[in-house]
C-alpha positions as CSV (number, residue, x, y, z in Angstrom):
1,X,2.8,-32.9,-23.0
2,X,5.6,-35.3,-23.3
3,X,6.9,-37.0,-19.6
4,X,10.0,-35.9,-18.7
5,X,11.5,-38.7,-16.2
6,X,14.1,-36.0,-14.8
7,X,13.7,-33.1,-12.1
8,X,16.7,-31.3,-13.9
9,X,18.2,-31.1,-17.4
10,X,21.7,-29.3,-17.0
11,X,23.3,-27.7,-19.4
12,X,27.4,-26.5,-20.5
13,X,27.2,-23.0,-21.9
14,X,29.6,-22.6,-24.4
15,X,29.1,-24.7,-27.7
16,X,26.0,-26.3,-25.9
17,X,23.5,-23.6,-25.1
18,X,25.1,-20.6,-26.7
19,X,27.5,-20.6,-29.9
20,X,29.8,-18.0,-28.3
21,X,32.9,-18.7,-31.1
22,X,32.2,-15.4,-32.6
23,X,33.3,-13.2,-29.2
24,X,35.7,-15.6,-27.6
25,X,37.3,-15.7,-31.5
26,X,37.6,-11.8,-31.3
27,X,39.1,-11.7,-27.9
28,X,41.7,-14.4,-28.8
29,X,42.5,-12.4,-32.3
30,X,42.5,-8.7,-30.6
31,X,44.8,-10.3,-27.6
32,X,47.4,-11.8,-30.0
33,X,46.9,-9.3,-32.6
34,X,49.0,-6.9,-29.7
35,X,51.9,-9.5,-30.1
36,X,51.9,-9.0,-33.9
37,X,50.1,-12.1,-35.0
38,X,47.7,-12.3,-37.4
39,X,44.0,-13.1,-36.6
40,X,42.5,-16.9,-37.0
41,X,39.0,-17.6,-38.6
42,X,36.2,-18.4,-36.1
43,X,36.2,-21.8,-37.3
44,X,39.9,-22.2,-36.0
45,X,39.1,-21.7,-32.6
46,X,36.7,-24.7,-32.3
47,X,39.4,-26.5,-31.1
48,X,40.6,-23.8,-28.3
49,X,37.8,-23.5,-26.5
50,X,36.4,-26.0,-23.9
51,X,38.8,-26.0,-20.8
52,X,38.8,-22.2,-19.9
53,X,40.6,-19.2,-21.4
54,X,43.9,-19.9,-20.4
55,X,43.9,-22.8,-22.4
56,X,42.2,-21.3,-25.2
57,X,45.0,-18.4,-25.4
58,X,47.9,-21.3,-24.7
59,X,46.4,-22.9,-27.7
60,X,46.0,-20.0,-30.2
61,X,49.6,-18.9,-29.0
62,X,51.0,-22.6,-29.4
63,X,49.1,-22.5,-33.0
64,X,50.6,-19.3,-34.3
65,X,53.9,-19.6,-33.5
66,X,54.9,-20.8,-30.1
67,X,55.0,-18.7,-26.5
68,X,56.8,-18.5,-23.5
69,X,55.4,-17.5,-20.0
70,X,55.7,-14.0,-20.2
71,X,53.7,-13.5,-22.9
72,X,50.9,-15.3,-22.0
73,X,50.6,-13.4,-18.4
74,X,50.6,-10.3,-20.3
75,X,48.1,-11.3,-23.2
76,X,45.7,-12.9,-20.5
77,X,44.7,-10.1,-18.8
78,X,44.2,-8.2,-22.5
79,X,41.9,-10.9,-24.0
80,X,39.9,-11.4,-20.6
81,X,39.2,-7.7,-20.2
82,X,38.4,-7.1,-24.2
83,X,35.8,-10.3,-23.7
84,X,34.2,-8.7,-20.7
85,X,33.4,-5.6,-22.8
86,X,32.4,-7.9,-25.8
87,X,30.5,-10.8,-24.4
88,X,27.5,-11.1,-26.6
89,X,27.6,-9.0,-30.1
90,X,28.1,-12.4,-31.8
91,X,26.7,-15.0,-29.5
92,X,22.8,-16.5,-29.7
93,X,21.7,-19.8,-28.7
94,X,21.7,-22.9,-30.8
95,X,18.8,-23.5,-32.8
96,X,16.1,-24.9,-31.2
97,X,17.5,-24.4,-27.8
98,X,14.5,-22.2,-27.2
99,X,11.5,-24.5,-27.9
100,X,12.9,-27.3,-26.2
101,X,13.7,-25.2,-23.2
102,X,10.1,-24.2,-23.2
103,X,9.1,-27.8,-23.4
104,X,10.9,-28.5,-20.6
105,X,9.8,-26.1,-18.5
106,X,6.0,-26.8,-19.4
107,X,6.5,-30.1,-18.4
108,X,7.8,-29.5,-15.3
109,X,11.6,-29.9,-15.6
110,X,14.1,-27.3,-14.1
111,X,17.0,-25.8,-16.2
112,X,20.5,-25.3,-14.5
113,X,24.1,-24.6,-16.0
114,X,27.3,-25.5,-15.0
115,X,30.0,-24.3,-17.3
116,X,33.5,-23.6,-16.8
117,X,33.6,-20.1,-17.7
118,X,34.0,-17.9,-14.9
119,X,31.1,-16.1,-13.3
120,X,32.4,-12.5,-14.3
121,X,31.4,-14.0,-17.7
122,X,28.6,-16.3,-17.3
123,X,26.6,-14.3,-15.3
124,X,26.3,-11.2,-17.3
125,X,26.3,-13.1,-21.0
126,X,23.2,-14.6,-19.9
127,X,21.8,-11.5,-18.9
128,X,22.5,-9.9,-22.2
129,X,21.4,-12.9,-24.3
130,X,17.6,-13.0,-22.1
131,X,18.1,-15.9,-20.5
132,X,19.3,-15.0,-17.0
133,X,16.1,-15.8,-15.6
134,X,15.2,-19.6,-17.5
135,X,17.6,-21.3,-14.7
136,X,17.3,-22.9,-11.7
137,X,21.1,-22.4,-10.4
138,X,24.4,-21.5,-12.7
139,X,27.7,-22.7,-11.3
140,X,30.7,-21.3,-12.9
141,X,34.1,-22.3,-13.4
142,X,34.9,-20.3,-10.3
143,X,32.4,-20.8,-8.4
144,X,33.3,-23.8,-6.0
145,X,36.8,-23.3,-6.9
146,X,37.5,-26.5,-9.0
147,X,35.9,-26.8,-12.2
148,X,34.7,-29.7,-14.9
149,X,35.6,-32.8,-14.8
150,X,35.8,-32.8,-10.8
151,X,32.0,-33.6,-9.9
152,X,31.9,-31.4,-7.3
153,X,30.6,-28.5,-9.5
154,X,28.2,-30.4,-11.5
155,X,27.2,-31.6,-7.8
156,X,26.4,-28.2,-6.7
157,X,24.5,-27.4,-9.3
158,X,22.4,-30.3,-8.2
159,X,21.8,-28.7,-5.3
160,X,21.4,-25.0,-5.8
161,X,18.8,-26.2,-8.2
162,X,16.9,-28.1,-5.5
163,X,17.8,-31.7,-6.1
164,X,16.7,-34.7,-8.4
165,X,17.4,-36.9,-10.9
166,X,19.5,-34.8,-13.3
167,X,20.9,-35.6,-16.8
168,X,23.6,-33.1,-18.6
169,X,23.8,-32.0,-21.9
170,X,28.1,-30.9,-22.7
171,X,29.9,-30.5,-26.0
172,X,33.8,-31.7,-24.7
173,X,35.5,-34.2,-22.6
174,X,35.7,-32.1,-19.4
175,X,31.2,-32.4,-19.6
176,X,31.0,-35.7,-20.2
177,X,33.3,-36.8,-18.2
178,X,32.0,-34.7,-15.4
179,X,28.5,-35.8,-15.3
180,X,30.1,-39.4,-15.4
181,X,32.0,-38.5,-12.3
182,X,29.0,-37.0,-10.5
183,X,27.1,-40.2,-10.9
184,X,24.5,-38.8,-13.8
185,X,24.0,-39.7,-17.6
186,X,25.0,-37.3,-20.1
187,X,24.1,-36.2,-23.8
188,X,26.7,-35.2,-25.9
189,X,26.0,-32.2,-28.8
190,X,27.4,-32.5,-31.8
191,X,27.3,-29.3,-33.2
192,X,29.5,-27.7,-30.0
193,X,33.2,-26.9,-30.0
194,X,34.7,-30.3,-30.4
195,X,37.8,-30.9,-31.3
196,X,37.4,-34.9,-32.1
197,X,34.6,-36.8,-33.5
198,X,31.6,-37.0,-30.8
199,X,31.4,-40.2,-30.2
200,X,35.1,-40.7,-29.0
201,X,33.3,-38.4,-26.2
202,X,31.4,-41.5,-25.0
203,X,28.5,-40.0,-24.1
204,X,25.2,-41.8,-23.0
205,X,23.4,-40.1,-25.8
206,X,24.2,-37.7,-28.9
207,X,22.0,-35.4,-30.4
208,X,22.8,-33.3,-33.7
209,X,20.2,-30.6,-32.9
210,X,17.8,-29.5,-29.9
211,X,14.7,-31.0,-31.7
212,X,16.3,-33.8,-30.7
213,X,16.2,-33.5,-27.1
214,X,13.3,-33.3,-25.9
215,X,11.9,-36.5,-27.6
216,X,15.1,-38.1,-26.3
217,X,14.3,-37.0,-22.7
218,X,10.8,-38.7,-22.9
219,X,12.1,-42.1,-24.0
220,X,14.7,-42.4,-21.5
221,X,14.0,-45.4,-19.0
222,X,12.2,-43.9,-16.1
């Protein structure tokens, strides 16, 4: 069994653990599809997602045609609530994720999240994907009221998974640049939502699948 010289691997969720772009694509198309616009392909929202839903609908509305205020507070509400019905038809974890997750934890290394999606989301997706139980602590976007790339999240979950030298494994600037700010090296993946080529993401490490990781992990300099 391979030594692991961290107490915690942390992950993001979406585009890092789970390739959500399937639901969060149908809830952007159904919301905008109520204003009359036509739907994008999932590969189109790539570039949307990463700094919270708001932003995501800003950016779809911005892309199709331009928005104003008042349409945006009435098409967030649509796409948050047809998400929360629809959070994992399409969704399923990268490949790989599994294995290495299991050679983590059998080489004593706890699992944690901290993702910006709120925990009205997080919470029950992982429950409906199976994995609700593989984690340590999950902080949400929400849950200490300021999300990535303030520390303080990334920070808490830290703590609520019971301390340790942690890395953090992120797909977009707000990740990277969080872990940075809590003091912790990071991997970047390059198969997540980016919206830029990964390396402009800095990252201490890069890794193009999760086979990847977990021989990473046991070279990195105790």
């Amino acid at each position: 069994m391979a030594s692991i010289p961290f107490d915690i691997v942390g992950f993001d969720l979406d585009g890092t653990l789970l390739d959500t772009s399937g639901d969060l694509a149908a809830a952007v198309n159904y919301a905008i599809a109520t204003d009359g616009r036509p739907p994008f392909p999932i590969e189109s929202i790539h570039p949307f997602i990463g700094k919270g839903a708001k932003a995501m609908l800003e950016r779809a509305l911005d892309a199709s045609g331009g928005y104003d205020e008042a349409t945006l507070a009435r098409l967030l509400p649509i796409l948050l609530d047809y998400y929360e019905q629809n959070l994992a038809i399409h969704s399923l974890p990268y490949p790989g994720l599994i294995a290495a997750m299991d050679a983590l934890q059998a080489a004593g290394v706890k699992l944690a999240i901290c993702t910006n999606k709120a925990e009205r989301f997080t919470i029950p997706l992982l429950h409906q994907i199976g994995l609700s139980d593989r984690f340590a602590s999950v902080v949400g976007g929400d849950t200490v009221g300021i999300a990535k790339p303030d520390p303080a999240p990334i920070h808490a979950m830290i703590e609520r998974a019971g301390g340790g030298r942690t890395i953090f494994l992120g797909d977009t600037i707000n990740d990277i640049a969080g872990a940075r700010n809590a003091g912790i090296p990071s991997v970047a993946v390059s198969f997540g939502f980016l919206d830029g080529p990964v390396e402009k993401l800095e990252a201490d490490a890069i890794i193009h699948h999760f086979d990847e990781l977990v021989p990473l992990l046991a070279r990195w300099p105790a």
